[in-house]
Backbone bond lengths (Angstrom), bond angles and torsions (degrees), N, CA, C in turn:
res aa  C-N    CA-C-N  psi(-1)  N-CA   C-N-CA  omega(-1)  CA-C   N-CA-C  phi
1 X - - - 1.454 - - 1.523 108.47 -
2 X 1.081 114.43 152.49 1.755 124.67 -178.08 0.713 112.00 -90.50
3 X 2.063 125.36 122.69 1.167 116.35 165.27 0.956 144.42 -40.07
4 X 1.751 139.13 129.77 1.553 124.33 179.83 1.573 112.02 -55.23
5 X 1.593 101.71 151.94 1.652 102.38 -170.62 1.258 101.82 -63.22
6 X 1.455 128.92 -59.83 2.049 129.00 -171.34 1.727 92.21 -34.36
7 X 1.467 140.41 -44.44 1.485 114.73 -152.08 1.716 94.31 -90.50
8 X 1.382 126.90 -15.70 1.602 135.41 175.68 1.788 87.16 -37.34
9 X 1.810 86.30 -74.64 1.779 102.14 -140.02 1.440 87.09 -59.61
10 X 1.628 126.14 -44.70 1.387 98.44 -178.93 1.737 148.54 -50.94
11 X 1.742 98.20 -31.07 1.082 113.54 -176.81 2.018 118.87 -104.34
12 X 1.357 83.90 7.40 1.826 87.15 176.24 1.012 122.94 -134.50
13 X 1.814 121.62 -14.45 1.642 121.40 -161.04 1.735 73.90 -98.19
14 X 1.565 91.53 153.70 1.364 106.87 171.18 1.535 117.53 -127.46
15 X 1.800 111.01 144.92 1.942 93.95 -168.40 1.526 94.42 111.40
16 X 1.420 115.82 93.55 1.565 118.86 174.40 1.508 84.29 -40.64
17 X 1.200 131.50 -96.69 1.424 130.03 -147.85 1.474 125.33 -27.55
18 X 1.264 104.14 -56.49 1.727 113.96 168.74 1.732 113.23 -49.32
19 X 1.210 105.72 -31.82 1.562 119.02 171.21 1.520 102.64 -48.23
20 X 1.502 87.84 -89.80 1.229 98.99 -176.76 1.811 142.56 -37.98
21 X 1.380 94.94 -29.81 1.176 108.20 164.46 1.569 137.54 -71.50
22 X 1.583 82.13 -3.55 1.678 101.53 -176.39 1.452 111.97 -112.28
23 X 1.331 131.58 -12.69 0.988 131.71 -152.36 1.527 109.82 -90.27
24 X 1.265 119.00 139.66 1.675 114.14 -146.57 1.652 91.51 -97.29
25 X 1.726 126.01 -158.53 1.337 109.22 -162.77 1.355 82.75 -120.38
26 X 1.553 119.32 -174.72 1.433 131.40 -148.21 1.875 89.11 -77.43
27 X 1.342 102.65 -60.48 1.381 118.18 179.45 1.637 109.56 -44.17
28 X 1.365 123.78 -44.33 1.175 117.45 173.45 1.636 111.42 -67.92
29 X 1.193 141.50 -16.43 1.165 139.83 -164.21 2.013 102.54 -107.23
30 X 1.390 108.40 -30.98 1.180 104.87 173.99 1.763 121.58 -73.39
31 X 1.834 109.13 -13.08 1.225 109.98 -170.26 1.682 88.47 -115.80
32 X 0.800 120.20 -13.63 1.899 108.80 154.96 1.115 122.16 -33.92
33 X 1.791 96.75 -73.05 1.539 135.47 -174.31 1.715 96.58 -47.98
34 X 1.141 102.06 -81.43 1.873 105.29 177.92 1.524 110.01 -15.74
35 X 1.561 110.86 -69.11 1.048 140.55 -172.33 1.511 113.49 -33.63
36 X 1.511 103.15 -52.89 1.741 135.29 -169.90 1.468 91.79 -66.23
37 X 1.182 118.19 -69.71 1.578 144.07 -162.06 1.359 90.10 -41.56
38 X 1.229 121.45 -79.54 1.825 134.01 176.48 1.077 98.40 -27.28
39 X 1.559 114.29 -76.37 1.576 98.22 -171.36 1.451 131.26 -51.94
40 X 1.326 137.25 -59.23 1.437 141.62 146.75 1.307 94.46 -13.47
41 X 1.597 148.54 -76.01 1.155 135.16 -143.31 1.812 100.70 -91.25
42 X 1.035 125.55 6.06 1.727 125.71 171.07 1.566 79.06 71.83
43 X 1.480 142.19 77.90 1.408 139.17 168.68 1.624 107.14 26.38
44 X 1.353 132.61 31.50 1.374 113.91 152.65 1.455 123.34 -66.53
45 X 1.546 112.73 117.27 1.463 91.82 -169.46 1.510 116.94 -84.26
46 X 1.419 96.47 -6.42 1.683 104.16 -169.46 1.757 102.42 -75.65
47 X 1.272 107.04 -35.39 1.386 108.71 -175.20 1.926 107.85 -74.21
48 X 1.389 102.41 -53.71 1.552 101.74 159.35 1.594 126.45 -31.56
49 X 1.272 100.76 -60.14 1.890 80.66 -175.56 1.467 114.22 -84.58
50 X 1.413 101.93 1.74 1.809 97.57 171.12 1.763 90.15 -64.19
51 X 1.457 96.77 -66.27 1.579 87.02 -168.09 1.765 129.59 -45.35
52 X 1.166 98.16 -28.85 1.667 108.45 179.96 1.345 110.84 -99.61
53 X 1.542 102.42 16.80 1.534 109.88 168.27 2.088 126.40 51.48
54 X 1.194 91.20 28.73 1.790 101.98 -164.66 2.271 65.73 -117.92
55 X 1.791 78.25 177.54 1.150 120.11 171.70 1.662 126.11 -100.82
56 X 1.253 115.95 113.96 1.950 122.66 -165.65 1.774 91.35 -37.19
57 X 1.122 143.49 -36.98 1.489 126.89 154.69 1.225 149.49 -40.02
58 X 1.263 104.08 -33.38 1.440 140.98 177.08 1.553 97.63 -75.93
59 X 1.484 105.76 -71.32 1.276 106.25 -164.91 1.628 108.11 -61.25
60 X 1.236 129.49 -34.75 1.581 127.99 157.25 1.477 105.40 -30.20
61 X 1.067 112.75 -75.73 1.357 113.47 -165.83 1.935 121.22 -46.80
62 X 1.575 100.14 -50.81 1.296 112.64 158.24 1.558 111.79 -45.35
63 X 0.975 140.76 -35.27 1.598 132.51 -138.55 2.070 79.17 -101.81
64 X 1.190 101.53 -42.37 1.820 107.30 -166.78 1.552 92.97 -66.81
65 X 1.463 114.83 -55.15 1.243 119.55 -174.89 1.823 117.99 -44.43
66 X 1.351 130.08 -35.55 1.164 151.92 -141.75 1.558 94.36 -122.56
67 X 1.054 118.39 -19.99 1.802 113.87 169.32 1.389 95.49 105.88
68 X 1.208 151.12 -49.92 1.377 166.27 -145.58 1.625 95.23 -30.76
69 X 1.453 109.32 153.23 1.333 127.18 -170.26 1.379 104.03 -86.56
């Protein structure tokens, strides 16, 4: 699986500034993660929010919240 881009720029661009200029927003990194999670789990969502430790309700809400298909 391909690393998410936020851990790239963290662990390869060099130059606080260039960092910084790359660094995506909290919201973009929380619907990555979701995103990631799903995939690893083949979209089980029940198994997903075990892993992300929320409740298959929660994570509904997140998935609507985040635009998700």
């Amino acid at each position: 699986m391909a690393m998410p881009k936020y851990l790239y720029y963290y662990l390869f661009l060099d130059g606080k500034k260039r960092l910084m200029a790359n660094l995506p927003s909290l919201q973009n990194l929380k619907k990555d993660y979701i995103e990631y999670i799903l995939k690893v789990t083949d979209y089980n969502v029940s198994e997903a929010s075990e892993i992300l430790q929320i409740s298959p309700p929660t994570l509904y809400k997140k998935l609507t919240h985040f635009h998700f298909s």
